[in-house]
N, C-alpha and C positions, 0 to 999 in steps of 0.2 A: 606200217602205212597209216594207219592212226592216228600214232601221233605226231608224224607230217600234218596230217588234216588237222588235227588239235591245234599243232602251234600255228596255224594262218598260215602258212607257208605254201598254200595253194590258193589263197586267196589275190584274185584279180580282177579285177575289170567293174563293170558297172556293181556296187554288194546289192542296193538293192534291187535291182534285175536277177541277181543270182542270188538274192535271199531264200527262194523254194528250193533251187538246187543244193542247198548247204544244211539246210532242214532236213530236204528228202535223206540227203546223204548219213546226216547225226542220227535221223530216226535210225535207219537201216542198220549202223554201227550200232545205237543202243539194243534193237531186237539179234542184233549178232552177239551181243557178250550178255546173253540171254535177260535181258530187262522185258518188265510185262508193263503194260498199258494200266493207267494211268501213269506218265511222269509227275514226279513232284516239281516244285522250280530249284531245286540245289541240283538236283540232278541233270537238267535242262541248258542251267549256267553253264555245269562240267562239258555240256558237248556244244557250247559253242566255239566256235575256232576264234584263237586267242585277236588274232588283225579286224574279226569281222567288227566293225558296227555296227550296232543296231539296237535298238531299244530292248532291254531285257523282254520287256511285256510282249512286245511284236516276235520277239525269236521264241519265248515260250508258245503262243499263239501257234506260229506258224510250226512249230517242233511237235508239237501236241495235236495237227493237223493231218500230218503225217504217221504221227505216231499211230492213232485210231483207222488211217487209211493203213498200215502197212501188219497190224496188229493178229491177220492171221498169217502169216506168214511165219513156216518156222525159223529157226538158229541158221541153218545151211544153207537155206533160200536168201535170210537175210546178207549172211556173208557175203557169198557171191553175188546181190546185187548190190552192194555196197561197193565190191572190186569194179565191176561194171561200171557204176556211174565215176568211179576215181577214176579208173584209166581216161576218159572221157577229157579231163582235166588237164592241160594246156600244162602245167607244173607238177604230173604225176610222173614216179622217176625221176626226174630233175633234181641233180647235186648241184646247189644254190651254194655262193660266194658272196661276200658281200666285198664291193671295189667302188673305186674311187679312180676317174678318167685322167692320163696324167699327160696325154699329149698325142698328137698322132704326125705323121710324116710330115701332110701339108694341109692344109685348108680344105683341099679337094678329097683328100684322102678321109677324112672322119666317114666313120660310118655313117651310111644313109639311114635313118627313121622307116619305119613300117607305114603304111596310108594313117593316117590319123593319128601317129605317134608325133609327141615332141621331138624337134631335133637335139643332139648329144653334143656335149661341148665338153671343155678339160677343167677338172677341178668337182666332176658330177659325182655324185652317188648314185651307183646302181648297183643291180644283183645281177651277176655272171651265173646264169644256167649252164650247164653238160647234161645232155642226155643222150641215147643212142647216135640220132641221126648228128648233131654237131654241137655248139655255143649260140644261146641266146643271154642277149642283153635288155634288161628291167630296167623302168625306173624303179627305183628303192621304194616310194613309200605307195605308190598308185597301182605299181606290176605291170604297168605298160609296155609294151615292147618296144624296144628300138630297132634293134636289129639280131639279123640270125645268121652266123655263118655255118655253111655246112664245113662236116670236116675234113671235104674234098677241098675246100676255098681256102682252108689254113694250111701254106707252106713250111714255114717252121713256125716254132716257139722258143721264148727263152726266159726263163726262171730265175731272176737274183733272190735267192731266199735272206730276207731279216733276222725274221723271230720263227725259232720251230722248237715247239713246246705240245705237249701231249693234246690240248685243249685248244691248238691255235698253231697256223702257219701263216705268217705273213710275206710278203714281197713282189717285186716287181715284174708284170710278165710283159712280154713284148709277144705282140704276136701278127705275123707278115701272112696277107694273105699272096694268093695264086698272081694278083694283081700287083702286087709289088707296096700297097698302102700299108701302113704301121700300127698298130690303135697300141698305145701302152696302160695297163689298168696296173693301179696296187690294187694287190687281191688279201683278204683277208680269210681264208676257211675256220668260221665257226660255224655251230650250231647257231639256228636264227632264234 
């Protein structure tokens, strides 16, 4: 779980609005692999998640805010509220695809945008979520959502495999919902 958070691959939405919650969180991982108060800044850099930005000075800051607030707190406490605040997390779970939009049935048919999501067109990059309940679609570089099908809304699937190598599955999924619409993604499964 870790090092999901590490590489940014939970990172979404406004960073800094969610600057406290990625601090809280890095403190809490560091007093879970038993780190003591004061951090240094190498130590600090290593837990910030690889996508956030933000000013080294301001993520030590705000790392070292938490660190002092969360500083008696033992190893076991910290663990588990480190689980706590992950599950919390919109991309916690979530086996992430990276794809490319390559058409859909008709004009009407494109998936719809989430409320204040950009709309999705052919030719896009995004990340394909799977997690319990269905398929969420990202944009790639922001994490915004487009759209979520549940996996009741997906009637079939189909798979043209490319490239399948230990490190990499590539190829073309078709996938028809309940409704009859098409969305075609190439999907790529790597590590992000």
């Amino acid at each position: 779980i870790s090092e999901e958070y590490l590489s940014g691959q939970w990172i979404m939405g406004d960073e800094k609005q969610l600057l406290d919650q990625y601090a809280h969180i890095s403190a809490l991982m560091y007093f879970g692999r038993g780190g003591t108060a004061p951090i240094n800044s190498t130590e600090a850099v290593v837990l910030k998640p690889d996508n956030l930005q933000v000013d080294e000075t301001e993520w030590i800051r705000k790392l070292n805010h938490y660190i002092e607030r969360e500083k008696s707190v033992n190893t076991s406490q910290s663990k588990a509220s480190f689980l706590q605040l992950s599950e919390r997390n919109t991309l916690f779970g979530v086996s992430l695809f990276k794809a490319v939009t390559e058409g859909t049935s008709s004009d009407n048919s494109k998936p719809r945008s989430t409320m204040g999501s950009p709309e999705m067109s052919d030719n896009l990059r995004v990340l394909v979520g799977l997690c319990r309940a269905g398929m969420q679609i990202f944009d790639f570089h922001s994490r915004q959502p487009y759209k979520t099908y549940r996996f009741e809304e997906i009637a079939s699937t189909r798979v043209n495999y490319q490239e399948q190598s230990g490190s990499c599955t590539e190829g073309a999924v078709f996938l028809t919902t309940t409704s009859g619409k098409v969305l075609i993604l190439h999907l790529q499964q790597v590590r992000l």
